[in-house]
Residue, then its C-alpha position, 0 to 999 in steps of 0.5 A: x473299854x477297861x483298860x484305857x480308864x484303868x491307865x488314866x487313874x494309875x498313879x506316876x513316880x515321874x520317873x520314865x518307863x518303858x510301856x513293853x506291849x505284850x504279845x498276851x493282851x490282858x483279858x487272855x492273860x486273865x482268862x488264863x488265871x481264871x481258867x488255872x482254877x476252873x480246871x483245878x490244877x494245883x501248879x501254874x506251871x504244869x498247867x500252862x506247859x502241859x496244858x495250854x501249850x499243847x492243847x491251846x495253841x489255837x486260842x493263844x497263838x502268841x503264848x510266851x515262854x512260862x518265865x514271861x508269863x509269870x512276869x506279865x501275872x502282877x498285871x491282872x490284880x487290879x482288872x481281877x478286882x474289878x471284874x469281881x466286882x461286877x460278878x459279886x452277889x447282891x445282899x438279899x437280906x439273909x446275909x452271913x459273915x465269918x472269916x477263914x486263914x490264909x496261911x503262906x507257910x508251914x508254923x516250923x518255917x516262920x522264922x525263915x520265911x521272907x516272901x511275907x515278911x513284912x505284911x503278914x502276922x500270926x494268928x489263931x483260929x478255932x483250927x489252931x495257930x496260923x502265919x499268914x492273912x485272914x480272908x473276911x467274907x460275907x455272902x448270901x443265901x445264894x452262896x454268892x460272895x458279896x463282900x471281902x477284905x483281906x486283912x493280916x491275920x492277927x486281926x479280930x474277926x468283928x474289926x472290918x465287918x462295919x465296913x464291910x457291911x455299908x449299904x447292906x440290909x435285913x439281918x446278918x448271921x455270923x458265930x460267937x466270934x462276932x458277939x460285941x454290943x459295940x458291933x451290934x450297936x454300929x450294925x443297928x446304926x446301919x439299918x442292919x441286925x446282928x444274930x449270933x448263937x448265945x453263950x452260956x453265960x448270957x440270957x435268954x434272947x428271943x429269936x423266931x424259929x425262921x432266925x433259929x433255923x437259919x442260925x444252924x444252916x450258917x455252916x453254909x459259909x464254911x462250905x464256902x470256904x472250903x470250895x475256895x481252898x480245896x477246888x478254887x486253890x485260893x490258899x497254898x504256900x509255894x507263893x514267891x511273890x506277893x503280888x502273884x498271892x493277890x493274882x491266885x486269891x482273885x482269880x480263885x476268887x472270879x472262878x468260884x463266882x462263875x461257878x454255876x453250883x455254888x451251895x445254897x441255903x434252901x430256904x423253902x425248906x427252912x421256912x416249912x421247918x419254921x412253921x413246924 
């Protein structure tokens, strides 16, 4: 049903081309991409030499040599996109917002870098200086990703939350980083609350003890971002192709999301703290 809506909405040069029918349909070739980061390979090419063509021959009985199904990959960004969009959370009403690097190499080989050359940016995080992309994220109490954007990582953290946030409720938790009257002021305007550590310079804000709890559990997201590193494999730079950086992002992206233990916040728990 997908893919006949994804052909008429694709936009044409004029120019002809040749439709090639694959012998790998789509949806196995996005199965593929998911399962890579499911079983927590590090490299595509091992899993798919040593893994699916020896062990997987009777699920896809037409596997293509390693260097086509590379080819075929850019294929699976728009479908992965879509299919996150059907797997992603709902906004509950106790959401949290930060941003995480995506670097896509080492800060001595800038210079020499050519793959991202021309969308890619310096930028600072609290764990120092990065060259590559920032991954804005909001999830919810579940641990469930409910919004994203990438963006180049010189970006400021605040800059794509009001878009991120359109059609979300309740309160939004995120660190010092967010502080801005013009980002509260826009949040407020979207029915939304905007709750932030204070820094020592600025006054006393009332806060109830269920917000005061929830503020020191908003490392939740940081366990977050650290599944979709370091099991989800979101972030490396062996990249050679930005189109295949946007397939491993999503697919790592879908597998989290069928994860079935996702860390949450305990809020049974928070709210009996609360009351203490």
């Amino acid at each position: 049903m997908f893919e006949p809506a994804l052909e008429h909405r694709l936009l044409e040069t004029g120019a002809k081309k040749r439709k090639r029918r694959s012998e790998l349909s789509l949806s196995e070739l996005m199965t593929l991409t998911v399962l890579f980061h499911q079983l927590r390979f590090r490299q595509f090419k091992s899993f798919y030499l040593a893994y699916v063509c020896r062990h997987l021959r009777a699920e896809f009985p037409k596997l293509p040599s390693y260097q086509r199904c590379v080819e075929l990959l850019p294929r699976c960004v728009v479908p992965l996109a879509a299919l996150f969009e059907v797997l992603k959370g709902q906004c509950d009403g106790i959401s949290i917002a930060d941003a995480t690097s995506l670097a896509v190499c080492d800060n001595r080989r800038i210079a020499r870098h050519r793959v991202f050359a021309d969308s890619a940016m310096r930028g600072k995080t609290s764990m120092g200086w990065f060259y590559g992309f920032k991954l804005h994220t909001i999830i919810n109490s579940k641990g469930e990703l409910i919004r994203l954007k990438l963006t180049p990582g010189n970006v400021d953290d605040r800059q794509p939350i009001p878009d991120l946030c359109k059609r979300m409720f309740g309160q939004l938790f995120a660190d010092k980083g967010y502080i801005a009257h013009w980002l509260a002021e826009a949040l407020a305007q979207q029915n939304l609350q905007l709750i932030t550590p204070l820094k020592k310079n600025m006054k006393p804000v009332p806060r109830t003890e269920f917000e005061k709890a929830i503020l020191r559990q908003r490392s939740l997201i940081e366990t977050v971002f650290d599944e979709l590193k370091n099991l989800c494999q979101i972030e490396h730079t062996r990249h050679r192709s930005p189109f295949n950086f946007l397939v491993n992002l999503m697919a790592g992206i879908v597998a989290y999301c069928l994860s079935d233990n996702k860390p949450t916040l305990n809020l049974t728990k928070i709210n009996c703290l609360a009351e203490v």
